[in-house]
C-alpha positions as CSV (number, residue, x, y, z in Angstrom):
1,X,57.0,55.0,-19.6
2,X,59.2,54.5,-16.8
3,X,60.2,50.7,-15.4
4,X,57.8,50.8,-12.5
5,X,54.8,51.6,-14.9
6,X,56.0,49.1,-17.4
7,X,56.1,46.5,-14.7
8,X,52.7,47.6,-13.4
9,X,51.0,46.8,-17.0
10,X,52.7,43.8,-18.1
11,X,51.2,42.5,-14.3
12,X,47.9,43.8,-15.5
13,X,48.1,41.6,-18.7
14,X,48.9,38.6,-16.6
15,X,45.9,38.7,-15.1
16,X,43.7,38.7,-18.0
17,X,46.0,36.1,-19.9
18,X,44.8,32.3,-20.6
19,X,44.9,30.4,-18.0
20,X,47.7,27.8,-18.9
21,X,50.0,31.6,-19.8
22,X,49.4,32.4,-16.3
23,X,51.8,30.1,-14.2
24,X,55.0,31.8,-14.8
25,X,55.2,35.9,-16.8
26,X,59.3,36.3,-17.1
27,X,59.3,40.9,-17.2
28,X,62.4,42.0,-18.6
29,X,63.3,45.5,-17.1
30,X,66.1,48.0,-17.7
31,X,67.8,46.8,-14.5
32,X,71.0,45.7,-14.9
33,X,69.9,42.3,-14.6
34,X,66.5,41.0,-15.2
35,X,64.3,39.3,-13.3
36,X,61.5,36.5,-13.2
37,X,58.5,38.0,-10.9
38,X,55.8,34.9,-10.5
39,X,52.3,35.6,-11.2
40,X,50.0,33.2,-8.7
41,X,47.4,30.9,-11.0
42,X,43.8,32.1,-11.3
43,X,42.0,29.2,-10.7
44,X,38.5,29.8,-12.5
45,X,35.1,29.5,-10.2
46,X,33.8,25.7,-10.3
47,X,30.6,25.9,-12.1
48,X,27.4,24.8,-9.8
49,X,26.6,20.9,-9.9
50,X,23.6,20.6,-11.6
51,X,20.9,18.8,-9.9
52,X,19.4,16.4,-12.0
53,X,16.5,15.5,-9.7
54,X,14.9,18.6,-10.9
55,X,15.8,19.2,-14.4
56,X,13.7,15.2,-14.8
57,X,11.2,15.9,-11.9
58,X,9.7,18.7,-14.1
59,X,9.0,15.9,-16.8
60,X,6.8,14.6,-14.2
61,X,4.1,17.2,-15.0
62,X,0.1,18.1,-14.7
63,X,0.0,17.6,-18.6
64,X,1.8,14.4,-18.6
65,X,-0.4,13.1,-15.5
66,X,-3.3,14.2,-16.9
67,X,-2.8,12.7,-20.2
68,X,-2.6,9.3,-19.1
69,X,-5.3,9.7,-16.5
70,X,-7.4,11.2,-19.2
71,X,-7.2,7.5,-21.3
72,X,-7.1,5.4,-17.7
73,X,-10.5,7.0,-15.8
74,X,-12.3,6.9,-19.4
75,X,-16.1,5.0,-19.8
76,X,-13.6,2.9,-22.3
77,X,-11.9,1.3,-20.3
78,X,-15.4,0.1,-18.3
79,X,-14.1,1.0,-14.8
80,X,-11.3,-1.2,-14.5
81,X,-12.8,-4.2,-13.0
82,X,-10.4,-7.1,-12.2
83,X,-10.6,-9.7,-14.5
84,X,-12.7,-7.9,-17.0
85,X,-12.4,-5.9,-20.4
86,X,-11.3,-2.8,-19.2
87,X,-8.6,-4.1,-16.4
88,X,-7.4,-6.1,-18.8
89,X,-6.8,-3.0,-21.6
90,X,-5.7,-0.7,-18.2
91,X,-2.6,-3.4,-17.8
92,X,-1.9,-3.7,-21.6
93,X,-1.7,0.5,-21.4
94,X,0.9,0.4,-18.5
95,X,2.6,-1.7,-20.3
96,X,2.9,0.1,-23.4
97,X,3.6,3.1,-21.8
98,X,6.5,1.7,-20.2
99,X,7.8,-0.2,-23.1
100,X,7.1,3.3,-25.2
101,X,9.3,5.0,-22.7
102,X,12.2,2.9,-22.8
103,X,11.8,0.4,-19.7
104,X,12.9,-2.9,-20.0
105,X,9.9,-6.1,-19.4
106,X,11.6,-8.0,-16.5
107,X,9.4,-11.0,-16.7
108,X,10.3,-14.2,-18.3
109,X,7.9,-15.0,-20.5
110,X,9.7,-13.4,-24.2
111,X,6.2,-13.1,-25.5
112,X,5.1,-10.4,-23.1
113,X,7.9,-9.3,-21.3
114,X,5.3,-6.4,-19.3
115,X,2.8,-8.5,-18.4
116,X,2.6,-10.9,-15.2
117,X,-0.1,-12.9,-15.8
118,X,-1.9,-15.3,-12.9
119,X,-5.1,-16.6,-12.7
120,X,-7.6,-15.4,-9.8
121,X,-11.3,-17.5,-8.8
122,X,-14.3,-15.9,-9.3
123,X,-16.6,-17.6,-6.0
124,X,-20.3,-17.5,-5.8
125,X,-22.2,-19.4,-3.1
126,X,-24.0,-21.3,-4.5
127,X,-27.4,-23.1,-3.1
128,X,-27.7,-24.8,-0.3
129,X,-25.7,-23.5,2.3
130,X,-27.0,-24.6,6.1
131,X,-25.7,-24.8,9.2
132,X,-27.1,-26.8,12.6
133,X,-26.6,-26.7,16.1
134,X,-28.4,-30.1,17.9
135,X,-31.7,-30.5,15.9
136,X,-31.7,-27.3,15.2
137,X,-31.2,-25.8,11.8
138,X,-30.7,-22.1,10.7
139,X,-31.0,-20.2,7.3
140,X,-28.4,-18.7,5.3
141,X,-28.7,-14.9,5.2
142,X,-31.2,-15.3,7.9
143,X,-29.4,-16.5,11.0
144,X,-26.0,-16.7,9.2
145,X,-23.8,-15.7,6.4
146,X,-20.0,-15.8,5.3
147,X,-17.7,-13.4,3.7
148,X,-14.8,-14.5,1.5
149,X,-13.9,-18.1,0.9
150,X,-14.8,-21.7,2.7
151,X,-13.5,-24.5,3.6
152,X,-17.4,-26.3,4.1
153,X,-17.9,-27.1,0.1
154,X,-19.8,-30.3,1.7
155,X,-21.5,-31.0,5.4
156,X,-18.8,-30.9,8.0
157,X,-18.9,-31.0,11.3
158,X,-17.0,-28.9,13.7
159,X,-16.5,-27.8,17.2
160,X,-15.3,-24.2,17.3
161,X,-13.1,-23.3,20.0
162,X,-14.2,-20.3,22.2
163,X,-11.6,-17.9,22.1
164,X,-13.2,-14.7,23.7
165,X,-12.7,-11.6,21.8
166,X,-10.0,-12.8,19.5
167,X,-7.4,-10.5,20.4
168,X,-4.2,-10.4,21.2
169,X,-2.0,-7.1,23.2
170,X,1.1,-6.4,25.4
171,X,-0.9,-7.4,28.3
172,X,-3.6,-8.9,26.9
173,X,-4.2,-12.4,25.0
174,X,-6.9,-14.4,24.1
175,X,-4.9,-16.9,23.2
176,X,-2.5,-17.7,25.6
177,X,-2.0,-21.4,26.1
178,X,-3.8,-22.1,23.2
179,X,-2.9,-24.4,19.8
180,X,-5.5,-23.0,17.0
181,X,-3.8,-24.0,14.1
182,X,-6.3,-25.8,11.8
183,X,-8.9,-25.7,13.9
184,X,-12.5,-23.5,14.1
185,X,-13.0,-20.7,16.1
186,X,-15.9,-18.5,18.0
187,X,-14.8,-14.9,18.9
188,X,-16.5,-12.0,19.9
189,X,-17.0,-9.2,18.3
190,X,-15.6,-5.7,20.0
191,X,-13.4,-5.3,22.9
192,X,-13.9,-5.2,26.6
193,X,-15.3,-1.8,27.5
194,X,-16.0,0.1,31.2
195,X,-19.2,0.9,31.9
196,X,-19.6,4.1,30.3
197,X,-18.3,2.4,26.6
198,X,-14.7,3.7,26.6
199,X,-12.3,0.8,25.5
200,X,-10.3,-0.9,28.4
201,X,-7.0,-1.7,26.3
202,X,-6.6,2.3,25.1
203,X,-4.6,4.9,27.2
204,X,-7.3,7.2,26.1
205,X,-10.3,5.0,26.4
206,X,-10.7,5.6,22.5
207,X,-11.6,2.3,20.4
208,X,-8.8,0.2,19.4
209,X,-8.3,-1.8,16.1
210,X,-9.8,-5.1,17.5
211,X,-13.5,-3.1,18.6
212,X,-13.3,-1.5,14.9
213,X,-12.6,-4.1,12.3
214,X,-13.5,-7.7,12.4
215,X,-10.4,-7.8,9.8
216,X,-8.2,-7.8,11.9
217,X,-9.1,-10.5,14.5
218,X,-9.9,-12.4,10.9
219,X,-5.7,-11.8,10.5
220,X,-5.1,-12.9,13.6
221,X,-6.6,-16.0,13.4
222,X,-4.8,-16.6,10.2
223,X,-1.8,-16.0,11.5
224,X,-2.3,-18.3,14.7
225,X,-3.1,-21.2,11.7
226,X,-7.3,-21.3,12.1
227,X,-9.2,-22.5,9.1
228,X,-12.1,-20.4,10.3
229,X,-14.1,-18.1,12.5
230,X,-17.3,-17.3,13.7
231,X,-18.1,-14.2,14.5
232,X,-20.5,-13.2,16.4
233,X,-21.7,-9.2,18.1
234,X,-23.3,-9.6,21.2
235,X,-24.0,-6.2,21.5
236,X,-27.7,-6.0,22.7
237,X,-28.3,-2.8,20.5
238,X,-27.3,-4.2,17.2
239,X,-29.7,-6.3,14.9
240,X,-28.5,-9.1,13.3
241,X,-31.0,-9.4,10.9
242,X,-31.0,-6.0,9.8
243,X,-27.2,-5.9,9.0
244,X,-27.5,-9.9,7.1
245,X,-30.7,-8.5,4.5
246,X,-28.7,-5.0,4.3
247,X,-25.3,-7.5,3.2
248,X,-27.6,-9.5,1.0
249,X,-27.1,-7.8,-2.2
250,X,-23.5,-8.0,-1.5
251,X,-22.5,-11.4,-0.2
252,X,-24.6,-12.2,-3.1
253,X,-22.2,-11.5,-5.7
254,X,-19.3,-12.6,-7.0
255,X,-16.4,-12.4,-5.2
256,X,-12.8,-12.9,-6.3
257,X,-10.4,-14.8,-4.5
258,X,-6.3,-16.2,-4.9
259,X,-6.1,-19.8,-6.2
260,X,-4.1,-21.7,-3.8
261,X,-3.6,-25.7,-3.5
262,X,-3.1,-24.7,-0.1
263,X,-4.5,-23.8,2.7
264,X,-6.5,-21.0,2.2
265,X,-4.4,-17.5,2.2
266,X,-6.9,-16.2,4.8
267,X,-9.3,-18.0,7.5
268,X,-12.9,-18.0,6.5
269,X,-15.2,-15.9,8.2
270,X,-18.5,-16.7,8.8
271,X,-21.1,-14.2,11.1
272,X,-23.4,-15.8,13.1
273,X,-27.0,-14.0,14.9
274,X,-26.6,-14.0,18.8
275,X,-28.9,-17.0,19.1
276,X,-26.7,-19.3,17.0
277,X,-24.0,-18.4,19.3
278,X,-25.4,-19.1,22.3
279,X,-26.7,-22.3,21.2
280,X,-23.0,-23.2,20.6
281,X,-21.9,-22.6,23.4
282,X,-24.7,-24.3,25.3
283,X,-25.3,-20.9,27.2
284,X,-27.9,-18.1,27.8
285,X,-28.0,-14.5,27.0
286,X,-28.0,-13.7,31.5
287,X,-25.0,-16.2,31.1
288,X,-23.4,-14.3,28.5
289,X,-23.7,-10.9,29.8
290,X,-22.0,-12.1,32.7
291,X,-19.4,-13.0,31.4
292,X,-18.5,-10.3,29.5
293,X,-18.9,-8.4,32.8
294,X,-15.9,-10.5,34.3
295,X,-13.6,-9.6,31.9
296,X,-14.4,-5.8,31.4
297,X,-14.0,-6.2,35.5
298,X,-10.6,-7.8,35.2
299,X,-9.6,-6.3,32.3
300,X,-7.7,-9.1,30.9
301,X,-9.1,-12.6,30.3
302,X,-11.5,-14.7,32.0
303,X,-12.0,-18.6,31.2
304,X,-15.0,-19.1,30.5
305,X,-17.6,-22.9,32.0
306,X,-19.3,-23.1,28.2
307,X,-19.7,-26.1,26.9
308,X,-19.3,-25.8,23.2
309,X,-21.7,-28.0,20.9
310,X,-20.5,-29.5,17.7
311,X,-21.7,-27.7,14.6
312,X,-22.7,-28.9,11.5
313,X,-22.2,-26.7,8.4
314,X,-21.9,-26.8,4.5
315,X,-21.5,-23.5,2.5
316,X,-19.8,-24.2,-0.7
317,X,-18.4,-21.9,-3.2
318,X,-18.7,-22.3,-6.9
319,X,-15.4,-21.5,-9.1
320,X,-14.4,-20.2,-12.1
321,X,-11.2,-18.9,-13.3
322,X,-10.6,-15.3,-13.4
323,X,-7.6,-14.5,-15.2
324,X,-5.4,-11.1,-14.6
325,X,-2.2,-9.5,-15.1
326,X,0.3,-7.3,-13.5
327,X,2.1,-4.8,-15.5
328,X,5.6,-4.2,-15.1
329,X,8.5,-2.2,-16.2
330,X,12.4,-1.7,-15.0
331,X,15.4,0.5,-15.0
332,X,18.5,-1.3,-14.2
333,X,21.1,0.8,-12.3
334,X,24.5,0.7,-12.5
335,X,26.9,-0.4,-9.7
336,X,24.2,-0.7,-6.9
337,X,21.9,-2.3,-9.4
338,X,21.0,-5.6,-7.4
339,X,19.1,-3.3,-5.0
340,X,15.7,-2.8,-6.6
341,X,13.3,0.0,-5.3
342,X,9.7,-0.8,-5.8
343,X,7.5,1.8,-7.2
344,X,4.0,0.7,-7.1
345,X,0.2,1.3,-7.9
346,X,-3.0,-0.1,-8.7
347,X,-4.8,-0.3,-11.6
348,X,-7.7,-1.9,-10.6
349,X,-11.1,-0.4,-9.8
350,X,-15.1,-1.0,-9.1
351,X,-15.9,-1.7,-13.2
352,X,-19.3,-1.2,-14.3
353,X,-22.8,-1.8,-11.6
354,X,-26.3,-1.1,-12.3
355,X,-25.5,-0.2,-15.3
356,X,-23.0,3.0,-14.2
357,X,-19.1,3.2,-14.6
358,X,-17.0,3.8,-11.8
359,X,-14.3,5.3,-13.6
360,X,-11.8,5.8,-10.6
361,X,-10.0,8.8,-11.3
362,X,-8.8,9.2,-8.0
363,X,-8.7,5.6,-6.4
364,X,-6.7,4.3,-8.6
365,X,-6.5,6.0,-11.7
366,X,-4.2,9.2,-10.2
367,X,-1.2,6.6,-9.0
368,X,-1.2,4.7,-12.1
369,X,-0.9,8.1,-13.8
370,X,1.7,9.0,-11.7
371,X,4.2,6.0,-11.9
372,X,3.9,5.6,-15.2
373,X,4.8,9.3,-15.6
374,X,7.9,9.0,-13.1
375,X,9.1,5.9,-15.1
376,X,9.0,7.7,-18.5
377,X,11.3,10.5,-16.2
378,X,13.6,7.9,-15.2
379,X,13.9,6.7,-18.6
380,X,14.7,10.0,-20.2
381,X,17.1,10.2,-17.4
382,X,19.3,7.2,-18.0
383,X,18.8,8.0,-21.8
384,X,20.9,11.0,-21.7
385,X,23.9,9.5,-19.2
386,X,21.6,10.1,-15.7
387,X,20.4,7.0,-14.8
388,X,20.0,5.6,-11.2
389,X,22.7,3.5,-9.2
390,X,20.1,0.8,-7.8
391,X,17.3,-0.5,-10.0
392,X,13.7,0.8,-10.2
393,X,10.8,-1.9,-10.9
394,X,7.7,-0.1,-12.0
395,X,4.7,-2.5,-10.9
396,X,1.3,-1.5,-11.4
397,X,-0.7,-4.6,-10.0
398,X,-4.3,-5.6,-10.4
399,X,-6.8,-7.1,-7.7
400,X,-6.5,-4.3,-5.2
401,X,-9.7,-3.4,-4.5
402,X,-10.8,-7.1,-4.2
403,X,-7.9,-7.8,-1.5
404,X,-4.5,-6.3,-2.6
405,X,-4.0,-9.5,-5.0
406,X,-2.1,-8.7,-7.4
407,X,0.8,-7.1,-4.8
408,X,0.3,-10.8,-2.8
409,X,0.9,-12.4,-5.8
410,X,4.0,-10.4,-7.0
411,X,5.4,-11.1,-3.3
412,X,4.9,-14.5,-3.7
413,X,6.2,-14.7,-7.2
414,X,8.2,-11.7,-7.2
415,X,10.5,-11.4,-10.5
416,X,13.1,-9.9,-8.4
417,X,14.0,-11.5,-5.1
418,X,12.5,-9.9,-2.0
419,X,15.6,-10.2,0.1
420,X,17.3,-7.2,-3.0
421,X,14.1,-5.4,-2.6
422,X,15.0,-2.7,-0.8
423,X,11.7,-0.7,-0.4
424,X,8.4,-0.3,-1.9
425,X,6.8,3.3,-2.8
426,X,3.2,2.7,-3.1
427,X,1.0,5.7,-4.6
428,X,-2.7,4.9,-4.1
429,X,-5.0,8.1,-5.0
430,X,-2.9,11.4,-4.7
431,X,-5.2,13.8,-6.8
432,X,-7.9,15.1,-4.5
433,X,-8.5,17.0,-1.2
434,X,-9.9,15.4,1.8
435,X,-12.3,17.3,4.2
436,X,-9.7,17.2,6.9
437,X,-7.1,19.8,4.7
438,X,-9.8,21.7,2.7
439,X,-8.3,25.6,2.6
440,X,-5.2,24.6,4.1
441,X,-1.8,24.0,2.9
442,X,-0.8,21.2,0.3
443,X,-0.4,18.1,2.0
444,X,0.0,14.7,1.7
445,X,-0.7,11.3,3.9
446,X,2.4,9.5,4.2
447,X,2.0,5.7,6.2
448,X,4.2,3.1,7.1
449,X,7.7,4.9,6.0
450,X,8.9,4.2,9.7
451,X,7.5,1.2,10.8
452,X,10.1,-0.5,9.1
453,X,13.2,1.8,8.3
454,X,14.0,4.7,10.6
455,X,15.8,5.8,8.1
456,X,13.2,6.0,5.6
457,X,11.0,8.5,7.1
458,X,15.0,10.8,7.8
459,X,15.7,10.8,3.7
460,X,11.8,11.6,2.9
461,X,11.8,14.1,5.4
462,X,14.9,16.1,4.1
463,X,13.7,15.5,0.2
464,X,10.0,17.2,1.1
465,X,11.8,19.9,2.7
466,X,14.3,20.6,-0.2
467,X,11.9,19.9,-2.9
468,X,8.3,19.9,-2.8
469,X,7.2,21.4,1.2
470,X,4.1,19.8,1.3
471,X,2.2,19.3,5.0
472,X,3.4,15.8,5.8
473,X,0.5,13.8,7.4
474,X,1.4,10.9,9.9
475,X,-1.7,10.6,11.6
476,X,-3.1,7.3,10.0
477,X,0.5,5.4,11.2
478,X,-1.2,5.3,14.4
479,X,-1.7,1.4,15.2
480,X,-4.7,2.1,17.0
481,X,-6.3,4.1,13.2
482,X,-9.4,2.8,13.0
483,X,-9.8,3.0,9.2
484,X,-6.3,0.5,8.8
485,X,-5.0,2.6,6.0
486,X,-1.3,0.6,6.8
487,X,-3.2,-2.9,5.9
488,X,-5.6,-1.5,2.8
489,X,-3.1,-1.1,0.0
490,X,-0.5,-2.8,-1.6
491,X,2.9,-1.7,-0.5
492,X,1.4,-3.9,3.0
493,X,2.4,-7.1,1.0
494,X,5.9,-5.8,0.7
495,X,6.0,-4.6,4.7
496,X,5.1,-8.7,5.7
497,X,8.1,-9.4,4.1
498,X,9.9,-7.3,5.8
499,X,10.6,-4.9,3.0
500,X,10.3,-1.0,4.4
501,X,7.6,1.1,2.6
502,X,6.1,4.9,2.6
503,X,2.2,4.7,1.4
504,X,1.3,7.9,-0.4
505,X,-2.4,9.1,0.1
506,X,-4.7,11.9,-0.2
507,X,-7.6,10.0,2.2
508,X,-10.9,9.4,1.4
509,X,-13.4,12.1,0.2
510,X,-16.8,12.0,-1.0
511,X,-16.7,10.3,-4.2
512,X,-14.6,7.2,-2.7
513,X,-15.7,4.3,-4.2
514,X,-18.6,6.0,-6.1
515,X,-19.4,6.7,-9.8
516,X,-19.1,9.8,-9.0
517,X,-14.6,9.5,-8.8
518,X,-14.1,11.6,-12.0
519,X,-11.0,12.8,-13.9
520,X,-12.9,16.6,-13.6
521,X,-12.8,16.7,-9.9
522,X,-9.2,16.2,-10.1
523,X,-7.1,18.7,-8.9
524,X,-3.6,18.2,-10.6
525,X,-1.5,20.4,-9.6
526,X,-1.5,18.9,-5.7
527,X,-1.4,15.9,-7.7
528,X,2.4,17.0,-9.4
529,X,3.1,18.0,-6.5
530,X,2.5,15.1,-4.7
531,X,3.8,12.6,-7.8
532,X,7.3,14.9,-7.7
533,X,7.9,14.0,-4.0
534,X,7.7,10.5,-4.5
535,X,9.9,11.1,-7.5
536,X,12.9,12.7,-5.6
537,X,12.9,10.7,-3.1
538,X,13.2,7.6,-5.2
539,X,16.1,9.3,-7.2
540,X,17.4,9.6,-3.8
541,X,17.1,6.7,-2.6
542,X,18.4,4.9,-6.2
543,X,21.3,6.9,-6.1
544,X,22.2,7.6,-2.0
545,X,25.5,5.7,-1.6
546,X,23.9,3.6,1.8
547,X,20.7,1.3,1.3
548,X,18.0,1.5,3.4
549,X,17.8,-1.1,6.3
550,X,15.5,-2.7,8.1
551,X,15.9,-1.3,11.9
552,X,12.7,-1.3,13.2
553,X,9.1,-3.5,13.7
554,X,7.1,-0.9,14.9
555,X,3.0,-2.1,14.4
C-alpha cells in the first residue's frame, strides 16, 4: 500500500469514528517528517422537535368522548335539570372525572374542593296578580303577563316613562336626554320600518337585533338602571291574546332565578295587549299609528304629546331555594401560571316534562364530554414533564339553559381573579350537523373570538390550519344575528368583563331543545374533530410566550 492510499483509508476511518475521536486524527506517513492533517467535526443531524400538541390531542378521542357522553345524556341522570337529581349527579361526575384525572379542586371549601356550590330561587307567580289603569282593571294572562322576576310582590303604583322603541344606535337613541335609572318604562316593540317593512336602521333594510328580540331592549334597559319594562307590539297583525294563552303553559311554571339582595340582575319585563297601552298613555290607536309614522318618516326619534297615566300593579313571585353547583378542575402552569385560560361548558339541560327525558346529548351533553376529555389530556401531559406555562381552569357550570347562571355566578364569585383570566373557551354543543353544512365540509361556528382580542381570532386561525382544517364559520358574529348566539351562552359572562372569548358551536338542528337530542344521533368524529381544535389552541395559547390582550370592543 503505498503512502497516498494509506492516507486515503485512515481518512476514510475518520469519518466513521465516534464523534468525540473525530476532532483531531494525527496520520503518521513515511515522509521524512510526519504530519497532523485535521479532520473537520461531523456534527450529527438534530433530531425533529416533537410536537406535543399532537402526541396529547390524540387522547382527546371519539371513544373517550363518547364514553363520558354515554354516562352524561343517559335517562339516569333525568335530563340534567338545574337544581334537580340528575344536575346535581352531572356536577358530582365532572367532578370526579377531573379529580380521577389528576386536576387539582381550586375552590376553598376543603370538603369539596370540585364543587362551587350557590343557591338559585325557584319563582312561581303566585295568585293574584292585577294591574289597573284609572278605574279600569285587567287580567293576568288575559290582558297582561310577565316573564322573569318582579319587583310588584305587593300593589304599587307607577308611572312608566315612554321611551319609544327602546333602542339605542350610532345615530339613533331613544334615550337621549333621558335619566331611567330606577324608574319604569313603556317601549315598543320592533323598530321603525319604511313602508314596504324593510328596517330603517340596516344598510340592507334586513331586521336588526332590536325588531328581533325583546331581550335585548330588556338589556338595555338594565343597563340604563330601569327596574322594569312594559312591552308592548303594536303591530295591527299580531294578536295579543293568542300569543298570552299560547305562553300560558309556560309563564305558568317554575322559573329559576339568581338570589340577589340587590337590585335585581335584570329589569322585569312585563307584556302588555295594545289596549293597556294605550290607556297608559292616555292615547288612541289613529293617535298611535301616527306617531309611529313620524318616526319611520324621520327616521330617528320623534317626542311624543302622551300623557302617561299612573299604573297600578301587583304580581308577586313566590320563592324557594334552589340549590346548584359548579364543577371545577385546574392545572397550574409553571412560570406564566397567574394567567388562567378558561375552558368552559354547561352541564345543565331541560330534565324531565310530561313525563319524557330530554337527555341533551348535543346541547349540552357533547361540551361537557369534551372538556372533561381535554382536561384528563392536559393532565397526562403535565404528568409526564409537558405541562402548560399559564394555568387552565376547567369549569363546567350549571343554570345555562335557565339564563347562563352558573357562568354569572362564577364571574361574580370567580375563584380566580378576572383581571388574570386571560380568556374563556366556551364549548356549547359541538357533535351534530346543522342544515346549513349538511354534505359539506367539516365545520365549525366559531363567535365572539374577535370582538375582544384581535389576536385571538390570528392564533385560532393558524392552529385550524395546522391542525384540524375544519370550515371556520363567522357568520353568527354579525351584531345584527338575529338568533344572538354571542349573548346565549356562557363564555358572554366572561366577554362583560372584558375577558376575550371564542364560542364553539355546531347551530341548532332539529332535535334542539327536544326529547328527541340523543347520544345516537351523534356524530363523533366531527365531534373530535371539533373537541381537538379547541384543544390546540388552548395548548397554544397556555404555552405562547405573549398573552392575549384585550385590543378591541367590537359589538
Amino acid at each position: 500500500m503505498t503512502n497516498k492510499t494509506l492516507l486515503i483509508a485512515l481518512l476514510a476511518l475518520a469519518s466513521v469514528a465516534p464523534a468525540h475521536a473525530q476532532d483531531k486524527i494525527k496520520v503518521k506517513t513515511k515522509t521524512k517528517k510526519s504530519r497532523s492533517v485535521s479532520v473537520p467535526a461531523v456534527a450529527p443531524a438534530p433530531a425533529p422537535e416533537t410536537d406535543w400538541s399532537v402526541k396529547y390531542a390524540d387522547l382527546v378521542s371519539a371513544d373517550r368522548l363518547r364514553a363520558h357522553l354515554s354516562v352524561l345524556a343517559s335517562d339516569e341522570y333525568e335530563g340534567r335539570e338545574t337544581g334537580m337529581k340528575g344536575q346535581h349527579m352531572a356536577a358530582a361526575y365532572v367532578a370526579e372525572q377531573f379529580k380521577n384525572a389528576g386536576l387539582t379542586g381550586p375552590v376553598s371549601d376543603p370538603a369539596e374542593p370540585y364543587l362551587q356550590r350557590f343557591n338559585l330561587e325557584q319563582v312561581s307567580w303566585a295568585e293574584g296578580a292585577n294591574l289597573k289603569v284609572g278605574n279600569t282593571s285587567y287580567k293576568w294572562l288575559v290582558d297582561f303577563y310577565g316573564l322573569g322576576d318582579s319587583p310588584f310582590t305587593q300593589a304599587t303604583t307607577v308611572k312608566p316613562v315612554f321611551v319609544g322603541y327602546g333602542i339605542e344606535q350610532e345615530g339613533y337613541s331613544d334615550y337621549a336626554g333621558q335619566d331611567v335609572k330606577g324608574k319604569d318604562l313603556l317601549i315598543a316593540l320592533g323598530e321603525p320600518t319604511s313602508a314596504d317593512g324593510k328596517s330603517l336602521l340596516s344598510a340592507d333594510g334586513l331586521p336588526t337585533k332590536w325588531g328581533t328580540d325583546y331581550r335585548g331592549k330588556a338589556q338595555l334597559a338594565t343597563q340604563k338602571g330601569a327596574r322594569s319594562v312594559f312591552f308592548v307590539d303594536l303591530n295591527p297583525n299580531s294578536n295579543f291574546s293568542k300569543q298570552a294563552a299560547r305562553l300560558t303553559p309556560y309563564i305558568s311554571r317554575p322559573s329559576t332565578v339568581m338570589v340577589t339582595e340587590q337590585q335585581p340582575s335584570r329589569a322585569a319585563a312585563f307584556f302588555i295587549s295594545p289596549a293597556v297601552a294605550l290607556q297608559m298613555l292616555g292615547t288612541t290607536d289613529a293617535s298611535m299609528k301616527q306617531y309611529l309614522a313620524k318616526i319611520n318618516t324621520a327616521k330617528k326619534p320623534v317626542a311624543s304629546n302622551f300623557k302617561v297615566k299612573p299604573v297600578q300593579i301587583q304580581a308577586a313571585r313566590t320563592r324557594t331555594p334552589l340549590p346548584t353547583e359548579n364543577a371545577l378542575g385546574f392545572i397550574e402552569g409553571s412560570d406564566k401560571k397567574e394567567d388562567i385560560i378558561v375552558i368552559s361548558a354547561h352541564h345543565d339541560h331541560l330534565g324531565i316534562q310530561n313525563g319524557v327525558v330530554f337527555n341533551g346529548a348535543d346541547d349540552d351533553g357533547s361540551g361537557t364530554s369534551a372538556i372533561i376529555t381535554m382536561a384528563e389530556a392536559f393532565a397526562n401531559a403535565k404528568k409526564e414533564g409537558h405541562g402548560p406555562r399559564r394555568s387552565l381552569l376547567f369549569l363546567s357550570v350549571t343554570g345555562e339553559e335557565k339564563g347562563l347562571f352558573g357562568s354569572e355566578y362564577y364571574s361574580k364569585n370567580p375563584v380566580f381573579p378576572m383581571a388574570q383570566t386571560m380568556v374563556d373557551l366556551n364549548v356549547d354543543m359541538i357533535g351534530r350537523t346543522d342544515v346549513e353544512h349538511e354534505g359539506k365540509a367539516d365545520y365549525v361556528y366559531v363567535i365572539g373570538s374577535d370582538k375582544l382580542a384581535s389576536q385571538l381570532k390570528v392564533v385560532q386561525e393558524a392552529q385550524n390550519a395546522k391542525y384540524t382544517q375544519l370550515d371556520l364559520d363567522y357568520r353568527f358574529d354579525d351584531p345584527a344575528d338575529p338568533n344572538r348566539f354571542y349573548y346565549r351562552s356562557d363564555h358572554y359572562n366572561f366577554a362583560v368583563n372584558k375577558v376575550p372569548v371564542s364560542f364553539f358551536f355546531n347551530g341548532v338542528h332539529a332535535d334542539y331543545h327536544k326529547e328527541t337530542d340523543e347520544i345516537s344521533k351523534i356524530e363523533f368524529p366531527k365531534m373530535e374533530k371539533r373537541a381537538k381544535l379547541v384543544f390546540h389552541l388552548a395548548w397554544e395559547l397556555a404555552n405562547r410566550e405573549e398573552r392575549i390582550v384585550v385590543d378591541s370592543n367590537k359589538p
